[in-house]
C-alpha positions as a printed NumPy array, in Angstrom:
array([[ 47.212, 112.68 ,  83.283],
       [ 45.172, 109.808,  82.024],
       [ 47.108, 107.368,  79.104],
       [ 45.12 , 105.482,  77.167],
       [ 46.667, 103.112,  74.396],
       [ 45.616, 101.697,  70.921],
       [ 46.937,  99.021,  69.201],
       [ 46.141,  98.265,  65.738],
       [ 45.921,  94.189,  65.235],
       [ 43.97 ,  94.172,  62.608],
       [ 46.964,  92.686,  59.842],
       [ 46.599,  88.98 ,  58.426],
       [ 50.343,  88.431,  59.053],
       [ 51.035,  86.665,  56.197],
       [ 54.737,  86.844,  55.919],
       [ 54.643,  85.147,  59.807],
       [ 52.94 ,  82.368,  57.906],
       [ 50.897,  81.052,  60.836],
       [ 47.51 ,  80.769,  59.388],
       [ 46.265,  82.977,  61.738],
       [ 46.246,  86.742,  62.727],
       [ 49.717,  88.162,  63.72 ],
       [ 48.437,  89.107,  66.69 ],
       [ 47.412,  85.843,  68.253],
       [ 50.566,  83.571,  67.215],
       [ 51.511,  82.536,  70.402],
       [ 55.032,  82.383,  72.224],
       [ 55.092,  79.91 ,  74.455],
       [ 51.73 ,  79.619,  74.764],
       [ 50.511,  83.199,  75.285],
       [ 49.867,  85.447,  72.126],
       [ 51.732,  88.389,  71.068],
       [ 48.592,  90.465,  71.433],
       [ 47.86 ,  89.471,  75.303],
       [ 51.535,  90.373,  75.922],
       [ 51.717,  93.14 ,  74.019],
       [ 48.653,  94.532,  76.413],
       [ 50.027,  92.923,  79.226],
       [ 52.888,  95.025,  78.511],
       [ 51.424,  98.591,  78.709],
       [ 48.84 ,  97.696,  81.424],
       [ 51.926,  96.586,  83.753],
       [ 54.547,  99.618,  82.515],
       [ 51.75 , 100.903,  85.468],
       [ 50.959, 104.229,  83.36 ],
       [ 48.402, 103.179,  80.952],
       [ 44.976, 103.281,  81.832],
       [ 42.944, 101.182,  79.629],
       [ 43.917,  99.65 ,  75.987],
       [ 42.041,  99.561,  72.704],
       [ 42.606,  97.024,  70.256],
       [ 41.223,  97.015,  66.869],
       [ 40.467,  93.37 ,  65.53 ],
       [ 40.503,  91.837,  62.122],
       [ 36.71 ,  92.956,  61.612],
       [ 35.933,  89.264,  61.355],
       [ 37.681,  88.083,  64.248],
       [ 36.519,  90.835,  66.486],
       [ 34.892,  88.   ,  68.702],
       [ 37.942,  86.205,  69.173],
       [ 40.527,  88.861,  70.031],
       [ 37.757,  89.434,  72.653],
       [ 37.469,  86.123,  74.012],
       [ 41.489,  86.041,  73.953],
       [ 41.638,  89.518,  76.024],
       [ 38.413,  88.135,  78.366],
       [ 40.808,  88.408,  81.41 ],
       [ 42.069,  91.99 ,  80.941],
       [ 39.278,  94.204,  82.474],
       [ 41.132,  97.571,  81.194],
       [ 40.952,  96.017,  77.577],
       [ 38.419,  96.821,  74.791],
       [ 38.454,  95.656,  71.484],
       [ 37.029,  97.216,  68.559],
       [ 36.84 ,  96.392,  64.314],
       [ 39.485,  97.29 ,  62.716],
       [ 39.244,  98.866,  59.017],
       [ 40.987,  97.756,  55.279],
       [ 43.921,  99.888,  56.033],
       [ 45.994, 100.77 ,  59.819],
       [ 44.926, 104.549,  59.019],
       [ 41.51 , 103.312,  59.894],
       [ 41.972, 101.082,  62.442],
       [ 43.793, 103.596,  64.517],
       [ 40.961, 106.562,  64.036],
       [ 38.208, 103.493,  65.062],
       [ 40.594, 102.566,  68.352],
       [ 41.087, 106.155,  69.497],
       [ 37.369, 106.835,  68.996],
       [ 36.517, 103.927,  71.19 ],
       [ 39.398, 105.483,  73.639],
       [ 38.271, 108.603,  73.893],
       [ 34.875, 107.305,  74.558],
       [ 35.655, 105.045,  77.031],
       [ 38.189, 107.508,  79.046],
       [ 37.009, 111.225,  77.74 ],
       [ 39.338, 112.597,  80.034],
       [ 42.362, 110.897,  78.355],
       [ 45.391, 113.637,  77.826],
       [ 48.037, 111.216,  76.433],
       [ 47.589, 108.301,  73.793],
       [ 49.971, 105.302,  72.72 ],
       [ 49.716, 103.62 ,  69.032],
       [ 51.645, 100.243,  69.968],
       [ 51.931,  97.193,  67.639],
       [ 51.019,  94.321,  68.794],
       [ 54.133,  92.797,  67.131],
       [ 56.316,  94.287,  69.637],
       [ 55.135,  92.072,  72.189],
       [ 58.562,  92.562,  74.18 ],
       [ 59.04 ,  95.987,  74.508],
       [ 59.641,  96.371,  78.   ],
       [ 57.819,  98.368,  80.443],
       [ 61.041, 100.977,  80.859],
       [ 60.216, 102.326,  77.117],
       [ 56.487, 102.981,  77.569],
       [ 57.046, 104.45 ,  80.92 ],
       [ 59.634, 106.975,  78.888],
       [ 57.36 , 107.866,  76.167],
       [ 54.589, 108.4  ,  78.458],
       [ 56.688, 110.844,  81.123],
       [ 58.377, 112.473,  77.634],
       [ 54.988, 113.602,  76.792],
       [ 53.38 , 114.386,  79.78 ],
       [ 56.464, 116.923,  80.394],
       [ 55.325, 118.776,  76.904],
       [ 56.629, 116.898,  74.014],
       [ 53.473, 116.511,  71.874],
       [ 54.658, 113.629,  69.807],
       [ 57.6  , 110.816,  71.406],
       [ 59.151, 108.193,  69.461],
       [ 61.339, 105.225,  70.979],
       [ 64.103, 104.912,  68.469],
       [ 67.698, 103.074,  68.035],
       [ 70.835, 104.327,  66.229],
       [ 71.072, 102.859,  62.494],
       [ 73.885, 100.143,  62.927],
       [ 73.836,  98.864,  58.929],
       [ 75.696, 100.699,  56.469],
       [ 72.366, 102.475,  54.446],
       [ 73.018, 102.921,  50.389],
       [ 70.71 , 105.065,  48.651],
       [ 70.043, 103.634,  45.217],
       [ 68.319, 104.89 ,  41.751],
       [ 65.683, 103.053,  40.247],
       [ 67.651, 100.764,  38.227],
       [ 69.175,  99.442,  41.892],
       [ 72.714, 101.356,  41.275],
       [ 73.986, 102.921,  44.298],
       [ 74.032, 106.764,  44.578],
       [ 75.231, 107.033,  47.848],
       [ 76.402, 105.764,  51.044],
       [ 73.861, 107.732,  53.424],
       [ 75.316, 109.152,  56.981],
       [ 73.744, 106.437,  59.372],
       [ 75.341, 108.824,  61.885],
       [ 72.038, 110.837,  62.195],
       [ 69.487, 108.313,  60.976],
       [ 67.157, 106.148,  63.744],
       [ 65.249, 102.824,  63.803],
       [ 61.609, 104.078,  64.96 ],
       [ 60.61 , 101.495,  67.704],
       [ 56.391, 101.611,  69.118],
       [ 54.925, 102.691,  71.381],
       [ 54.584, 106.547,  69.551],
       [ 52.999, 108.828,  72.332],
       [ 50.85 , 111.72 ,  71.638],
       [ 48.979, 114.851,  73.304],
       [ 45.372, 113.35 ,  72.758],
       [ 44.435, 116.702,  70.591],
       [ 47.68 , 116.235,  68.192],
       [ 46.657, 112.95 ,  67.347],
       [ 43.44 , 113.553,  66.554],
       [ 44.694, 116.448,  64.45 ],
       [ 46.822, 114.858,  62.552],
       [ 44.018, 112.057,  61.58 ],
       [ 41.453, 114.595,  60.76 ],
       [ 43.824, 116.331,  58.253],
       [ 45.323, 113.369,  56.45 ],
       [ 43.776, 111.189,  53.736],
       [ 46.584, 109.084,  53.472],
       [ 47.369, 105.518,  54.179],
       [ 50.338, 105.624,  56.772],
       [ 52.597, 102.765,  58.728],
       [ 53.893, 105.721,  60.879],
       [ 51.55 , 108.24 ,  63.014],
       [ 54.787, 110.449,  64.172],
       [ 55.076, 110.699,  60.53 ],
       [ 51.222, 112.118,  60.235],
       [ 52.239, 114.377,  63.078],
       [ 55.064, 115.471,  61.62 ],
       [ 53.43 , 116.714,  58.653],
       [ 51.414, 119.41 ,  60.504],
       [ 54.801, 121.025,  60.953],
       [ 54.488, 119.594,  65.169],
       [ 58.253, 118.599,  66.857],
       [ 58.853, 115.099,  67.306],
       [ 60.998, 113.948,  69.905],
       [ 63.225, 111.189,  70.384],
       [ 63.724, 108.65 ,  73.807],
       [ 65.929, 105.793,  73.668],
       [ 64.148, 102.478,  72.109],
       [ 65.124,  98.501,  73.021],
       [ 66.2  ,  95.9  ,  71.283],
       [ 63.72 ,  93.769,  72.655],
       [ 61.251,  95.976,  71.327],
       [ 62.031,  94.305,  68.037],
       [ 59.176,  93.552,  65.562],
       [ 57.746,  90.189,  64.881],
       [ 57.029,  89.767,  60.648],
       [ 59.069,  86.555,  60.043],
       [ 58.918,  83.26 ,  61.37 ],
       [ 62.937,  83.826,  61.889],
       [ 61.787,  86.358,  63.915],
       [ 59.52 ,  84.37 ,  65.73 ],
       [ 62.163,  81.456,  66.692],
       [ 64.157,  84.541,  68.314],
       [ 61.113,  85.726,  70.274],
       [ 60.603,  82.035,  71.503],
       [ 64.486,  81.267,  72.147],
       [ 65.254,  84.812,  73.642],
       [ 63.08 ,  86.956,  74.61 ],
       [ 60.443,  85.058,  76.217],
       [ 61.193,  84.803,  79.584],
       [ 62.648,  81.533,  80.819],
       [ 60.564,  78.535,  82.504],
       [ 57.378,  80.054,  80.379],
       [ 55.597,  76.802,  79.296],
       [ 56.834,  75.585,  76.051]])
């Protein structure tokens, strides 16, 4: 089956406070983006990536992705709903024959290539929609609207959703062509048209990158060592 992967990069990142898109904030010296790609291309089951740009910083995400020959980038929209419809149209154009798509974020620059590997072999066996996901280790209250607990929720059953979500090509698409909503989640689109969602065991180096705290950890832990500083 051929994979073919989208990643949405079109945020500002403003809680990274960098001054420039989340996506190209380097860590030691190569952006999140290029690893992020890096990082499906060499899982060695992806076929080409599509990445949808800030629309005015389409030509830079290019120039910064020049090297990667299985890389296209596209405009993104106002909202990730519409960057993710422009990426997969691009993907589907550039590999018709794709059977199996990836929505990755670019954040998640360390997710390593054991997780997309398990996503893509969950859904080529028949799952149309895979999600990496960790157990809930916080204690989770539910609260009312004035902030006052209700509950303690059961964190027994409840899961951290990790990227990258894997789809049949054809559940995707139907699950864009029926909503109208915005959405942060597309297992969550899928899972509206009443369509199974299964589970495979995330990382913790799959951790997202929002916060400069989160940042310093990227830079002090995850990046491999003897990467230039």
């Amino acid at each position: 089956m051929s994979v073919v992967a989208l990643v949405p990069a079109a945020g500002r990142g403003v809680r990274l406070g960098a001054g420039v898109p989340k996506a190209l904030v380097p860590v030691k010296g190569e952006s999140l983006l290029s690893r992020a790609v890096r990082g499906l291309l060499d899982s060695g089951r992806v076929r080409h990536v599509v990445v949808a740009a800030p629309a005015d910083q389409v030509d830079l995400v290019r120039a910064e992705l020049a090297a990667t020959e299985s890389a296209h980038v596209v405009a993104g929209g106002a909202e990730r709903t519409d960057s993710v419809r422009r990426a997969l149209d691009e993907a589907l154009r550039v590999v018709p024959d794709a059977s199996v798509v990836l929505v990755h974020d670019a954040a998640r620059a360390f997710t390593p290539a054991s997780v997309v590997r398990d996503v893509v072999d969950a859904v080529e066996a028949g799952a149309p929609a895979v999600i990496p996901v960790l157990p809930v280790t916080d204690t989770v209250k539910q609260v009312d609207e004035t902030g006052a607990v209700v509950t303690t929720v059961d964190r027994t059953r409840l899961r951290a959703v990790q990227t990258p979500q894997g789809f049949a090509v054809d559940v995707l698409q139907r699950a864009y062509a029926e909503s109208g909503d915005i959405a942060t989640d597309d297992a969550g689109l899928v899972e509206r048209l009443g369509v199974p969602v299964r589970t495979v065991p995330g990382h913790p180096d799959a951790l997202k990158i929002t916060t400069a705290f989160d940042l310093a950890v990227a830079e002090s832990v995850l990046a491999p060592a003897g990467e230039p500083a």
